[in-house]
SEMAR-861780 format. One record per residue (C-alpha): residue in three letters; x, y, z. Coordinates in Angstrom, 3 decimals, always signed. Layout:
N
<r><resn>ALA</resn><px>X</px><py>Y</py><pz>Z</pz></r>
...
This chain:
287
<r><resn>UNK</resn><px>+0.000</px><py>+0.000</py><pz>+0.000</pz></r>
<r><resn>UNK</resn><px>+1.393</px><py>+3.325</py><pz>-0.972</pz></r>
<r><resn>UNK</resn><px>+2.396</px><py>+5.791</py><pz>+1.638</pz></r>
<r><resn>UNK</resn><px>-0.862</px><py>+8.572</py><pz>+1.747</pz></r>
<r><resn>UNK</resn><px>+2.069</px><py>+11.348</py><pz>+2.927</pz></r>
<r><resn>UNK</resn><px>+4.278</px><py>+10.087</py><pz>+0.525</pz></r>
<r><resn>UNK</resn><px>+3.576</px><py>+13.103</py><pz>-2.037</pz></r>
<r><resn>UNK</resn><px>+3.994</px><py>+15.502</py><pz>+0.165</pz></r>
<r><resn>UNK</resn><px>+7.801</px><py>+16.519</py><pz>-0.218</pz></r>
<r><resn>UNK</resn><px>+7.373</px><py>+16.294</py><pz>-4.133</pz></r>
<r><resn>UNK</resn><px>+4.219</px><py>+18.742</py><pz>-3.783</pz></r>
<r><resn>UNK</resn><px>+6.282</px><py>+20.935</py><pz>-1.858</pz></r>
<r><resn>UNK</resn><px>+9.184</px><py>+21.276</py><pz>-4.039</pz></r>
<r><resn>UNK</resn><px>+6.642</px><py>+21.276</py><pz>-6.720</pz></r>
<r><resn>UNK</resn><px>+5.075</px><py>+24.497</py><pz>-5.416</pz></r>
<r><resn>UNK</resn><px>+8.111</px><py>+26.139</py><pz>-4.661</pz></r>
<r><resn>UNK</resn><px>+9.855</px><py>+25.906</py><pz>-7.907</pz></r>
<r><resn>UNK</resn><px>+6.978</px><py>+27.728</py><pz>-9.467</pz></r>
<r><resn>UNK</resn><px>+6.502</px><py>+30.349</py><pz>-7.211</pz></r>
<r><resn>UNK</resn><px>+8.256</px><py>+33.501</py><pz>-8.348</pz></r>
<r><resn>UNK</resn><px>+10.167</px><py>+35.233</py><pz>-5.824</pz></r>
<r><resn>UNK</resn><px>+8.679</px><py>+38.807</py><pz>-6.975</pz></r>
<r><resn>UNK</resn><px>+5.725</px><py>+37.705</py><pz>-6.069</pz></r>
<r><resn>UNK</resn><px>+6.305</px><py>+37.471</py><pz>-2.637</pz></r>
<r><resn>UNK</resn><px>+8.397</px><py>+40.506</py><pz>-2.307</pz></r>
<r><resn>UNK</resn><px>+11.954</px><py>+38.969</py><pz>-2.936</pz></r>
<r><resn>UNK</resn><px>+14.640</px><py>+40.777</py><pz>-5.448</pz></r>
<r><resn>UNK</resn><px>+15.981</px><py>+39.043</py><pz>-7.906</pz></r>
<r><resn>UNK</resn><px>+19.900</px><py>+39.484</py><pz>-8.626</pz></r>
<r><resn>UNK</resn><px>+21.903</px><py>+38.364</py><pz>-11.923</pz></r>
<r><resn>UNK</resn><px>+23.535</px><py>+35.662</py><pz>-10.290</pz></r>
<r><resn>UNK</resn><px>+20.107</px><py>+33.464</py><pz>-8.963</pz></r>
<r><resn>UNK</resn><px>+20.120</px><py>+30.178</py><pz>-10.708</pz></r>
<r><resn>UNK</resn><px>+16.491</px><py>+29.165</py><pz>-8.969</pz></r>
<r><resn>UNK</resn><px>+13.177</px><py>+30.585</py><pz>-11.102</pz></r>
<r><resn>UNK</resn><px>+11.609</px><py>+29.700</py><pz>-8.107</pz></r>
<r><resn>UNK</resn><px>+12.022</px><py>+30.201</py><pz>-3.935</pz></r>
<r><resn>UNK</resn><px>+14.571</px><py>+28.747</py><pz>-2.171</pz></r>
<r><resn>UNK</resn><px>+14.616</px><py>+26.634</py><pz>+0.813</pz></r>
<r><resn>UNK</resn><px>+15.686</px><py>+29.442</py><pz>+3.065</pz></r>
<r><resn>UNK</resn><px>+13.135</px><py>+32.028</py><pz>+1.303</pz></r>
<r><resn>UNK</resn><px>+9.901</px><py>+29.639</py><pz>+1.993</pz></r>
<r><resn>UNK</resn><px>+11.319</px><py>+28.621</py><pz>+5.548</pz></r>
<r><resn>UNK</resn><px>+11.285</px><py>+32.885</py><pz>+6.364</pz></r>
<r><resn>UNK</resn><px>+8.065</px><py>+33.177</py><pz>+4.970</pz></r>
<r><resn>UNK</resn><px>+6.311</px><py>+30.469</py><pz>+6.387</pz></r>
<r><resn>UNK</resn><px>+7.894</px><py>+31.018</py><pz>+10.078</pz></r>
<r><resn>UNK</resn><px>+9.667</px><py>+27.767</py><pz>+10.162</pz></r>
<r><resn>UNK</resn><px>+13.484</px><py>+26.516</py><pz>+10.511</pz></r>
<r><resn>UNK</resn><px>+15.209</px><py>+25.273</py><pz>+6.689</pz></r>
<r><resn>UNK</resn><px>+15.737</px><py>+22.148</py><pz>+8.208</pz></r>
<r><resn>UNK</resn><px>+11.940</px><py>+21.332</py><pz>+8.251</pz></r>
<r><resn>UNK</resn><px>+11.673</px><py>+22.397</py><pz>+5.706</pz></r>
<r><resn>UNK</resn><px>+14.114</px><py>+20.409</py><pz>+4.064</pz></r>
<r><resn>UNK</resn><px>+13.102</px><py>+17.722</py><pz>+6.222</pz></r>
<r><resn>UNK</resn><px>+9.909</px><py>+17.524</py><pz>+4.682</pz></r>
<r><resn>UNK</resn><px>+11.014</px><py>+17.865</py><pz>+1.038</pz></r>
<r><resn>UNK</resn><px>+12.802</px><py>+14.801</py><pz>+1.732</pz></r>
<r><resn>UNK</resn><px>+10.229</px><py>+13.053</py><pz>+3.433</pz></r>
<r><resn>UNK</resn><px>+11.871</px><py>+12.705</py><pz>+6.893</pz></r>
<r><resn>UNK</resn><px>+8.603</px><py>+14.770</py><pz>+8.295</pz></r>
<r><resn>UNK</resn><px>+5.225</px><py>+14.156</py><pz>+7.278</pz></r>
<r><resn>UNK</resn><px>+2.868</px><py>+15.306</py><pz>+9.482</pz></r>
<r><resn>UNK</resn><px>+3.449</px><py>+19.140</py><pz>+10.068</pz></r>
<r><resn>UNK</resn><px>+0.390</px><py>+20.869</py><pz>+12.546</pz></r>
<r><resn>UNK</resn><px>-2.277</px><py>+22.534</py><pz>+11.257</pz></r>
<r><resn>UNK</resn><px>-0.388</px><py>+26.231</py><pz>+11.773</pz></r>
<r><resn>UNK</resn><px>+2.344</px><py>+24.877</py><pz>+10.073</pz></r>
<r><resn>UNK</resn><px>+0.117</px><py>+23.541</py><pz>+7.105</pz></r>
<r><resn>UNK</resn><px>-1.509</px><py>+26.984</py><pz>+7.083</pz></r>
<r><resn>UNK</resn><px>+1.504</px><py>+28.883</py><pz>+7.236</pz></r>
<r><resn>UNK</resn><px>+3.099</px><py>+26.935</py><pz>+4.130</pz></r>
<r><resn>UNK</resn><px>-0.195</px><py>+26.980</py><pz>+2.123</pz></r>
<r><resn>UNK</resn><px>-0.103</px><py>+30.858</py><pz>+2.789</pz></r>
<r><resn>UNK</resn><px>+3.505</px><py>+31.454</py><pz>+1.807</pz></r>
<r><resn>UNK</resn><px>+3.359</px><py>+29.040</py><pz>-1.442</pz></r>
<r><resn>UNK</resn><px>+0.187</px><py>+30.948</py><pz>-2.748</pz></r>
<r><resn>UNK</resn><px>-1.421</px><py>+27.783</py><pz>-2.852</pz></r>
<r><resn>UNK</resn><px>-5.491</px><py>+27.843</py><pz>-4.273</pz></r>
<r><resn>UNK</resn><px>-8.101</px><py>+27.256</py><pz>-1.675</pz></r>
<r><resn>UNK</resn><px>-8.328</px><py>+23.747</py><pz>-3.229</pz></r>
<r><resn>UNK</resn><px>-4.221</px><py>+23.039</py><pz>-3.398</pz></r>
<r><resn>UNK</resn><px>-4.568</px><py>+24.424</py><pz>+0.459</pz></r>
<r><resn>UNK</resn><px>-6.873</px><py>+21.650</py><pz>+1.153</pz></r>
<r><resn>UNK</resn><px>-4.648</px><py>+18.520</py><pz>-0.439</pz></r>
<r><resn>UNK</resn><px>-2.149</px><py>+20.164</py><pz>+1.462</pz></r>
<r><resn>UNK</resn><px>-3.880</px><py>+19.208</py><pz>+4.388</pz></r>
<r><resn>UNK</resn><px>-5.026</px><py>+15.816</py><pz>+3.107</pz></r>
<r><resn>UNK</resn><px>-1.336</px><py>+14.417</py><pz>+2.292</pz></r>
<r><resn>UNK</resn><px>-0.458</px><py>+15.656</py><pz>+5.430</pz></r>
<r><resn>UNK</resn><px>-2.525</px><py>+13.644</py><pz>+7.476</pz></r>
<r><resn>UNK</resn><px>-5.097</px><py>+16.348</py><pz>+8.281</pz></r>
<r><resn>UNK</resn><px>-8.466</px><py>+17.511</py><pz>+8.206</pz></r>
<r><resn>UNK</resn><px>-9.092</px><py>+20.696</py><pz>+5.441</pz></r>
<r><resn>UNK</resn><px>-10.205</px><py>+23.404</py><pz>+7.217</pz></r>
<r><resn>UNK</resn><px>-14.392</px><py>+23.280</py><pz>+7.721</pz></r>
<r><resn>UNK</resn><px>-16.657</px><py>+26.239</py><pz>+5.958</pz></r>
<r><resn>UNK</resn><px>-17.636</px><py>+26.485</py><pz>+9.854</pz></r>
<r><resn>UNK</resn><px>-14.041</px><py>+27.914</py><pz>+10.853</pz></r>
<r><resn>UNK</resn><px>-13.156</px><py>+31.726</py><pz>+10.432</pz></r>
<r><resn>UNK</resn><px>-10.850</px><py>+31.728</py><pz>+7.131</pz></r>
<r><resn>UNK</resn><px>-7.002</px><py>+31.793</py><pz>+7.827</pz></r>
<r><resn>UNK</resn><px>-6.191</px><py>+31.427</py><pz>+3.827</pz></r>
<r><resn>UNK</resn><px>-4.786</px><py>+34.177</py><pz>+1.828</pz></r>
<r><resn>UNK</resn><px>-5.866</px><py>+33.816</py><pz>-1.773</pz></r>
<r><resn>UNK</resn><px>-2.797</px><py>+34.258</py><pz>-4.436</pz></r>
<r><resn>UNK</resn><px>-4.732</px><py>+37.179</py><pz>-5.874</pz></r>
<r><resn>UNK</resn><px>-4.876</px><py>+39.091</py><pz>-2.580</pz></r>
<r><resn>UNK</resn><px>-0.937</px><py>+37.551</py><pz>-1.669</pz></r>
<r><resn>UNK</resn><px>-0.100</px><py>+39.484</py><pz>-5.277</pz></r>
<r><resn>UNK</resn><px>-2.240</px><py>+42.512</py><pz>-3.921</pz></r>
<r><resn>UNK</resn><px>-0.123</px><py>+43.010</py><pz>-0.477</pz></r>
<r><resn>UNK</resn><px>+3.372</px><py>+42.444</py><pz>-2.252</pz></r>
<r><resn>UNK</resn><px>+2.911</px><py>+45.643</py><pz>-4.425</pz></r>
<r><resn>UNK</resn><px>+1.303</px><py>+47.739</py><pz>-1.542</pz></r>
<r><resn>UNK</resn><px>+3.971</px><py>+47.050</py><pz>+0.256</pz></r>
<r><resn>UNK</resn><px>+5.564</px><py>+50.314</py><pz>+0.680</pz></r>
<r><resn>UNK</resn><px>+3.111</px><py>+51.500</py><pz>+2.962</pz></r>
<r><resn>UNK</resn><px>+2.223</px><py>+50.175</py><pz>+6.399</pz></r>
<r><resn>UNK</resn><px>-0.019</px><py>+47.456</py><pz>+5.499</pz></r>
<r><resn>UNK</resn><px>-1.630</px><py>+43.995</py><pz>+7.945</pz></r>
<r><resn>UNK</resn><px>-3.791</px><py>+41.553</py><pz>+7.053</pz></r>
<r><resn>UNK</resn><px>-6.231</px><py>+39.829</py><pz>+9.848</pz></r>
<r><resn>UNK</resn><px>-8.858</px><py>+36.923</py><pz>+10.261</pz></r>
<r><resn>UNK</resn><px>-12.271</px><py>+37.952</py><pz>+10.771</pz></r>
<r><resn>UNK</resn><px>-11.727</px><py>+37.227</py><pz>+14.031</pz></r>
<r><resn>UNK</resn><px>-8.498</px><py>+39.987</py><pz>+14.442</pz></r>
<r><resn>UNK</resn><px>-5.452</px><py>+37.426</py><pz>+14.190</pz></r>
<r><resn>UNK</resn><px>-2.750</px><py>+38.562</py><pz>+12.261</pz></r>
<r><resn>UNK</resn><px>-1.666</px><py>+36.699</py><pz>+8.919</pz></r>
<r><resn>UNK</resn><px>+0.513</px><py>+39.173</py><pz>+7.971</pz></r>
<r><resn>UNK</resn><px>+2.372</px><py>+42.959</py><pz>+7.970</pz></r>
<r><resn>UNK</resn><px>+4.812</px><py>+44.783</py><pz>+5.795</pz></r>
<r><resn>UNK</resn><px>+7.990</px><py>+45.694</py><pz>+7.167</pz></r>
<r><resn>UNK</resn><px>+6.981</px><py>+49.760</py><pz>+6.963</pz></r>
<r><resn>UNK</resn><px>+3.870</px><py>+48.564</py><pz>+9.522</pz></r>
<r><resn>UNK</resn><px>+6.344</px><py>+46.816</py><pz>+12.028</pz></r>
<r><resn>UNK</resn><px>+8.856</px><py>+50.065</py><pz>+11.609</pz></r>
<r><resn>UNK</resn><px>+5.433</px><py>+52.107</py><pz>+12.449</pz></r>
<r><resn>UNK</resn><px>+3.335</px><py>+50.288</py><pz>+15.191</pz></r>
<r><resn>UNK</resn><px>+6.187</px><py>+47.815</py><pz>+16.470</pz></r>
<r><resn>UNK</resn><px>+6.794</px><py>+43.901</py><pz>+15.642</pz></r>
<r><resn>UNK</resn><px>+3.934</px><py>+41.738</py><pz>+17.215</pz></r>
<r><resn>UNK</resn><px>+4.422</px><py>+39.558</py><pz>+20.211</pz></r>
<r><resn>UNK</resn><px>+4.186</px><py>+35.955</py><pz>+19.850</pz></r>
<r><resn>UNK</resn><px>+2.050</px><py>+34.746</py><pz>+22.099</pz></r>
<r><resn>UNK</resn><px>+3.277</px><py>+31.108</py><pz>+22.224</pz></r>
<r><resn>UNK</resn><px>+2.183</px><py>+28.674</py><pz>+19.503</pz></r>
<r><resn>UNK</resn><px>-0.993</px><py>+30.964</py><pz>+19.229</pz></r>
<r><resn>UNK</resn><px>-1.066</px><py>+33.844</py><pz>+16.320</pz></r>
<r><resn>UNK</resn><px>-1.304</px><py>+37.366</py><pz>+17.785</pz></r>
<r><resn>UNK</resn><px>-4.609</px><py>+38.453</py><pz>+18.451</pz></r>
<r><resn>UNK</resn><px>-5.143</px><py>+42.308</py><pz>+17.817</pz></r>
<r><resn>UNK</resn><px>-8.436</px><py>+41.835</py><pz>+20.965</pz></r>
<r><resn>UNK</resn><px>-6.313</px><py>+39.555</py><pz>+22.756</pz></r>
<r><resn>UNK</resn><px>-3.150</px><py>+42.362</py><pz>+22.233</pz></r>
<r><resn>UNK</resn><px>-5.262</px><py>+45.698</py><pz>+22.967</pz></r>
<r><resn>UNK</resn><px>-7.339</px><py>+43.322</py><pz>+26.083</pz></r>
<r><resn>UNK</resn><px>-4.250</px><py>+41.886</py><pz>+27.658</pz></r>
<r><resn>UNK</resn><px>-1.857</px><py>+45.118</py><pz>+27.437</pz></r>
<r><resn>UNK</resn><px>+0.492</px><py>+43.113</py><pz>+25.193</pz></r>
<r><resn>UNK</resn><px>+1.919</px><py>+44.764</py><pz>+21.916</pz></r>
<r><resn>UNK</resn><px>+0.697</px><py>+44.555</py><pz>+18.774</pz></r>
<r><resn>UNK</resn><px>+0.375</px><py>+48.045</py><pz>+16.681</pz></r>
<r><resn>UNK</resn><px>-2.976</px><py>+49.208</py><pz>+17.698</pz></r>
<r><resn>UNK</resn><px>-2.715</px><py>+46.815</py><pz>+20.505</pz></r>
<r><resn>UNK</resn><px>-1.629</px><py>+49.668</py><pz>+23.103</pz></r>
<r><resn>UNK</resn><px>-1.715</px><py>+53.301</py><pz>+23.842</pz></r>
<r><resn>UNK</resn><px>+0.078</px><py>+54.121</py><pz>+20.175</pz></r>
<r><resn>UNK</resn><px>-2.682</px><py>+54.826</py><pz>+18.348</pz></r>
<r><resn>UNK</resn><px>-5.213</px><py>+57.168</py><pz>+18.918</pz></r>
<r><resn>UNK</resn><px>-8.443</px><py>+57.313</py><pz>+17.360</pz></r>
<r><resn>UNK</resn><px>-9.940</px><py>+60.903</py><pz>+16.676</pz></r>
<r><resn>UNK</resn><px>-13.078</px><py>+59.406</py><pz>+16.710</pz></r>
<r><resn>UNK</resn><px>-13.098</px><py>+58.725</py><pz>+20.563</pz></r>
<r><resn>UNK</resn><px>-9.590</px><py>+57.675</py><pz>+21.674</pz></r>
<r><resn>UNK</resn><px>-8.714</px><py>+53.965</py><pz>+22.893</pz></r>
<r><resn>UNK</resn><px>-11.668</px><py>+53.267</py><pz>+24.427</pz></r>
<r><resn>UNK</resn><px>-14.106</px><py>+53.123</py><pz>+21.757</pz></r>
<r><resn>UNK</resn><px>-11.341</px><py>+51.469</py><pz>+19.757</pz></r>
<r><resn>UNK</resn><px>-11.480</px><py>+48.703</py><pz>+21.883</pz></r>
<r><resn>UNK</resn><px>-15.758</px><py>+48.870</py><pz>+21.720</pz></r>
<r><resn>UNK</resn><px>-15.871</px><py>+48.560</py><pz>+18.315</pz></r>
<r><resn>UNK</resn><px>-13.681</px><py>+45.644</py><pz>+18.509</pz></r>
<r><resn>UNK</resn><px>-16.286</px><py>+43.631</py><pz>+20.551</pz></r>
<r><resn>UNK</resn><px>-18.542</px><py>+44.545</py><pz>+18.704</pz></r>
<r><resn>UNK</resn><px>-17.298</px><py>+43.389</py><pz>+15.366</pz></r>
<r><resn>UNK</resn><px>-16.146</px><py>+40.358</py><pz>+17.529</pz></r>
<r><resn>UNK</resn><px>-20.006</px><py>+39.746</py><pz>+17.904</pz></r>
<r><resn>UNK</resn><px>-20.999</px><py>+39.935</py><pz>+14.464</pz></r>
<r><resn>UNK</resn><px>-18.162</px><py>+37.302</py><pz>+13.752</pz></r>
<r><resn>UNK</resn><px>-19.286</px><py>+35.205</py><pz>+16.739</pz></r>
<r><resn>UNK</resn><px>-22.677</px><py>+35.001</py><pz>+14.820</pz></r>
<r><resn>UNK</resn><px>-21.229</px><py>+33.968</py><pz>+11.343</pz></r>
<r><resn>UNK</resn><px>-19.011</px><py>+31.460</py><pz>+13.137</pz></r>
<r><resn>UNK</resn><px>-20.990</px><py>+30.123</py><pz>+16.430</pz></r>
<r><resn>UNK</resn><px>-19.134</px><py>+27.034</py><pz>+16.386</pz></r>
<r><resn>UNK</resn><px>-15.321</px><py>+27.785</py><pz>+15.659</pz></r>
<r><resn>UNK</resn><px>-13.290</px><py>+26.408</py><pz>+18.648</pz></r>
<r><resn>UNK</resn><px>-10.922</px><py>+29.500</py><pz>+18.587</pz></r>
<r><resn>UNK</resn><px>-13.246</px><py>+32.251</py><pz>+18.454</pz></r>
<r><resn>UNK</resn><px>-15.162</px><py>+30.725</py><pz>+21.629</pz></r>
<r><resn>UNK</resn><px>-11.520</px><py>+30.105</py><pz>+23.704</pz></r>
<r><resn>UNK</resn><px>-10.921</px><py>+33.835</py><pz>+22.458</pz></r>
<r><resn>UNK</resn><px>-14.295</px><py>+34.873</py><pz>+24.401</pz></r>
<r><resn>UNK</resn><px>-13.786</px><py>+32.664</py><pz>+27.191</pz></r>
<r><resn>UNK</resn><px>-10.223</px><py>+33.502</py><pz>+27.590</pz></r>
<r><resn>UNK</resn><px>-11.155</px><py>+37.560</py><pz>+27.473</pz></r>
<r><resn>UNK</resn><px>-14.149</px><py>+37.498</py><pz>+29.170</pz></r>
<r><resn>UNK</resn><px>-12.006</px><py>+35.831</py><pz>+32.190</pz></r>
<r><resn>UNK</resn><px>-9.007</px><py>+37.973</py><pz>+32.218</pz></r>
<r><resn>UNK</resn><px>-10.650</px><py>+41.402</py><pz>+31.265</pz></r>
<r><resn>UNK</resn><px>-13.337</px><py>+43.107</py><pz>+32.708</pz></r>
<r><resn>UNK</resn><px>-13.367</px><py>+45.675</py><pz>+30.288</pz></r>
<r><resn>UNK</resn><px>-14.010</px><py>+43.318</py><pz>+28.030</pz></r>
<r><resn>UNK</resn><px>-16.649</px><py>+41.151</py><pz>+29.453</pz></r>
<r><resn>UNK</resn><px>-18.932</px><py>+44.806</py><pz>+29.882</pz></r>
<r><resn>UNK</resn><px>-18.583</px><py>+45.235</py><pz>+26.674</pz></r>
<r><resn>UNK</resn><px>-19.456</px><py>+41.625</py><pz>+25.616</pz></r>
<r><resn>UNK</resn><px>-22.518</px><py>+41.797</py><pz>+27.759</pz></r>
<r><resn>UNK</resn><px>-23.639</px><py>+44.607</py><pz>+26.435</pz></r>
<r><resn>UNK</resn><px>-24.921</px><py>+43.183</py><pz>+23.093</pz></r>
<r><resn>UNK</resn><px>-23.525</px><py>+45.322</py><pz>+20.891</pz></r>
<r><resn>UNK</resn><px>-22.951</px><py>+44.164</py><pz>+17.163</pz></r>
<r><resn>UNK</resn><px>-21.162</px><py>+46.262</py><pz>+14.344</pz></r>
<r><resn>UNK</resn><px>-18.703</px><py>+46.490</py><pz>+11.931</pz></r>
<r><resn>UNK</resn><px>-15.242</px><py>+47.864</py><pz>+12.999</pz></r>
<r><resn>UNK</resn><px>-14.582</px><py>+50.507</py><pz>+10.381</pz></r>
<r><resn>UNK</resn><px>-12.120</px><py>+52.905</py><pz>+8.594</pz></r>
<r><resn>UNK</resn><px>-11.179</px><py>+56.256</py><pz>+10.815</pz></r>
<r><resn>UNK</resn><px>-8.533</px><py>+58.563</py><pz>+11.079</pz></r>
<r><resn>UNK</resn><px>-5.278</px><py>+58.060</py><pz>+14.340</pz></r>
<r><resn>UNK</resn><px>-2.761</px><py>+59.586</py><pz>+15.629</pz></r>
<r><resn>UNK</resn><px>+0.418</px><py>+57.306</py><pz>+15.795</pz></r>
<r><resn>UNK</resn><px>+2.688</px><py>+57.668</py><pz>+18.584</pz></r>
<r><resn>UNK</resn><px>+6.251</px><py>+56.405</py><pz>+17.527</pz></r>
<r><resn>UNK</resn><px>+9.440</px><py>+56.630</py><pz>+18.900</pz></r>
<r><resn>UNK</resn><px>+11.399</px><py>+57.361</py><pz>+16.020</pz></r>
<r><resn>UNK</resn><px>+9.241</px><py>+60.363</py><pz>+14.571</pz></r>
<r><resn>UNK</resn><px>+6.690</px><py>+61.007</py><pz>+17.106</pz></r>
<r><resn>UNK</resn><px>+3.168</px><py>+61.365</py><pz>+16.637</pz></r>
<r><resn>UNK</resn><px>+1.588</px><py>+61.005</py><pz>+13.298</pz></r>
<r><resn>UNK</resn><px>-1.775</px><py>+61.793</py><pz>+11.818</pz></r>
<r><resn>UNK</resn><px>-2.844</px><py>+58.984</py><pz>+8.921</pz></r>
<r><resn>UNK</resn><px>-5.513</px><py>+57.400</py><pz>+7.578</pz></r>
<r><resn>UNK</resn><px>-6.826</px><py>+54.380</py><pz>+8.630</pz></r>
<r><resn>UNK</resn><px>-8.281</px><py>+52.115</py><pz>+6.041</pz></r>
<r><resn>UNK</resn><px>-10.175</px><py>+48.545</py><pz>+6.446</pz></r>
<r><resn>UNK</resn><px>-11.009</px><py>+46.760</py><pz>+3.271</pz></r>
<r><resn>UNK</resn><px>-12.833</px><py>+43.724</py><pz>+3.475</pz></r>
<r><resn>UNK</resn><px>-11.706</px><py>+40.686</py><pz>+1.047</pz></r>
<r><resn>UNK</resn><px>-15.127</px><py>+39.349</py><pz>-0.188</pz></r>
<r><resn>UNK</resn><px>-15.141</px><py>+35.690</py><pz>-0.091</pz></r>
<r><resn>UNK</resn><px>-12.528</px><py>+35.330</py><pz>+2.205</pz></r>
<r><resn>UNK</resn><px>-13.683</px><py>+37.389</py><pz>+5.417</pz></r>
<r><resn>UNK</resn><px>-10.058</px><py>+38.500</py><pz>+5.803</pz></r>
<r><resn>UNK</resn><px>-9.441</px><py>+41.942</py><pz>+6.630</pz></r>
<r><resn>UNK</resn><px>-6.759</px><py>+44.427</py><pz>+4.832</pz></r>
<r><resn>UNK</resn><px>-5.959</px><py>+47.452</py><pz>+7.270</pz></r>
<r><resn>UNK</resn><px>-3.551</px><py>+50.085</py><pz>+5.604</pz></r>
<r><resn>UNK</resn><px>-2.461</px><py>+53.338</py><pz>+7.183</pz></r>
<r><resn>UNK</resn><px>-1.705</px><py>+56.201</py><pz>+4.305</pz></r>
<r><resn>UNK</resn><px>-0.883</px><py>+60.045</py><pz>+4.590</pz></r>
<r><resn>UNK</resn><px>-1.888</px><py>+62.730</py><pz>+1.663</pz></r>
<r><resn>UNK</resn><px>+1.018</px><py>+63.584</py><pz>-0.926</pz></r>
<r><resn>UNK</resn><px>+3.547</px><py>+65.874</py><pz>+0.467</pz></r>
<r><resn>UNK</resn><px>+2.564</px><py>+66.230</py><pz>+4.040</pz></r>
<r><resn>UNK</resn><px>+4.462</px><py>+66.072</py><pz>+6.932</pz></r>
<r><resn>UNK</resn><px>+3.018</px><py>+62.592</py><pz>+8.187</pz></r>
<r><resn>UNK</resn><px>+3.931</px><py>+61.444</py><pz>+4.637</pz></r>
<r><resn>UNK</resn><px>+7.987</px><py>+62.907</py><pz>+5.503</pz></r>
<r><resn>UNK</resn><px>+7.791</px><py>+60.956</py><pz>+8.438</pz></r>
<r><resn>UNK</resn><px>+6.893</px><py>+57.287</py><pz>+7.084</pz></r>
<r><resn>UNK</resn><px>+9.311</px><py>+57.995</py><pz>+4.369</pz></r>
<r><resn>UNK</resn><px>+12.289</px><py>+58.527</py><pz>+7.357</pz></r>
<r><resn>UNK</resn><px>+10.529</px><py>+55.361</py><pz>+8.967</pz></r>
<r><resn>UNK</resn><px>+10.856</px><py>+53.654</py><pz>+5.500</pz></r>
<r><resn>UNK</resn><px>+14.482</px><py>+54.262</py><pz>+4.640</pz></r>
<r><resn>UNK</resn><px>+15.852</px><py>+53.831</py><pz>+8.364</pz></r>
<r><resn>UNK</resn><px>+13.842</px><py>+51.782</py><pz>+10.552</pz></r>
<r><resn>UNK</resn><px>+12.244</px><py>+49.435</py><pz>+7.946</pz></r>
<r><resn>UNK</resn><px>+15.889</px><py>+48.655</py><pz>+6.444</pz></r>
<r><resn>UNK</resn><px>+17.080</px><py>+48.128</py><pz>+10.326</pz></r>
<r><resn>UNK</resn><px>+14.096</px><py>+45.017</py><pz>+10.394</pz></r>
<r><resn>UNK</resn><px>+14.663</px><py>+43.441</py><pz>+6.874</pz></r>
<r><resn>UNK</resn><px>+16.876</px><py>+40.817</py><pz>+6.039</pz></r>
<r><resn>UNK</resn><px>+19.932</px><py>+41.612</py><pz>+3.804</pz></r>
């Protein structure tokens, strides 16, 4: 009988040889021999050591965890149905319609590599993090990782860890951090009504509503909306405070949500991300 993992290296190197490294961001120099990623370049994008990686290529590991699986399907710009025999030859279960999506479509992957010149995140429905350009880390700070868990903007801006908008650096002209942190809940809500039965959404309730009281008055209260675009003031160290724009776009289809902050042509909060882009952004990327 035929080993059901035993496709799984060949997939991967299949995947990675046809990936182009523009795609994801990655310059291409006169002397690459590869069309397609390296070892090293998929291991940095999907958050993993190059010796699982290689390790799997070559068969020695076949059953990576689901986060793994997810991370990898994300970083090769894998189809929602390549995502899911991802899963299968790996041993697990494709994720269920009934689970907040954690895939990034290719098209939207494509979309985030070319706006990447301005600080840029992607989230779950449910406010984990997928993603963030280098210029966002250089603005609102690099994410803490919260164990084997992804960081969780509620769980960040609930449990005084940081993540970007996570703590007092942003400011929101509309009300200031505490009606940031209400319209979280109450987008939370609306998820929590899409996606009753996803096992992380409910141990993100249970977990808040334990540890915060702030938030467990604001779950009580009922209310349900969508958390939407506004203009904040950015406190960083490097330049100080800065007025942008703060833009959510929602993918359709995919529930994922693209937050970008921009400043108008020529203004001083557009002189200041383009300090943060030339000296902190080149401190935090890799040579």
């Amino acid at each position: 009988m035929s080993d059901p993992h035993g496709d799984l290296g060949v997939l991967l190197r299949s995947w990675r040889d046809r990936l182009s490294p523009v795609d994801v961001g990655l310059r291409v120099g006169d002397t690459r021999r590869a069309a397609g990623l390296r070892r090293e370049e998929l291991a940095a994008l999907a958050g993993v050591s190059v010796d699982y990686v290689v390790r799997l290529e070559q068969g020695r590991a076949r059953r990576p965890s689901v986060q793994v699986a997810a991370s990898l399907a994300r970083a090769l710009q894998l189809s929602d149905d390549e995502r899911d025999h991802l899963f299968v030859v790996a041993g697990l279960l494709p994720p269920s319609p009934t689970e907040v999506p954690t895939h990034i479509p290719p098209s939207v992957q494509r979309l985030i590599t070319r706006l990447g010149e301005i600080p840029l995140a992607v989230f779950t429905a449910s406010w984990d993090l997928l993603h963030s350009s280098p210029l966002w880390i250089a603005l609102l700070g690099a994410p803490v990782q919260p164990g084997t868990r992804r960081p969780n903007l509620l769980r960040a801006h609930f449990g005084g860890t940081s993540m970007g908008e996570a703590d007092s650096r942003i400011i929101s002209r509309s009300g200031g951090i505490d009606a940031f942190g209400a319209s979280l809940v109450a987008d939370l809500r609306r998820v929590h009504g899409r996606y009753p039965n996803d096992r992380h959404v409910n141990t993100l309730i249970a977990d808040l509503s334990t540890t915060s009281d702030r938030f467990r008055a604001l779950w009580e209260s009922g209310a349900v909306g969508e958390h939407q675009s506004e203009s904040k003031t950015v406190r960083n160290d490097l330049v100080g405070e800065i007025e942008l724009d703060c833009d959510v776009f929602n993918v359709a289809g995919t529930d994922l949500h693209i937050v970008a902050y921009t400043a108008a042509e020529g203004s001083a909060a557009a002189e200041k991300l383009d300090f943060l882009r030339v000296s902190a952004v080149a401190a935090i990327t890799p040579a």
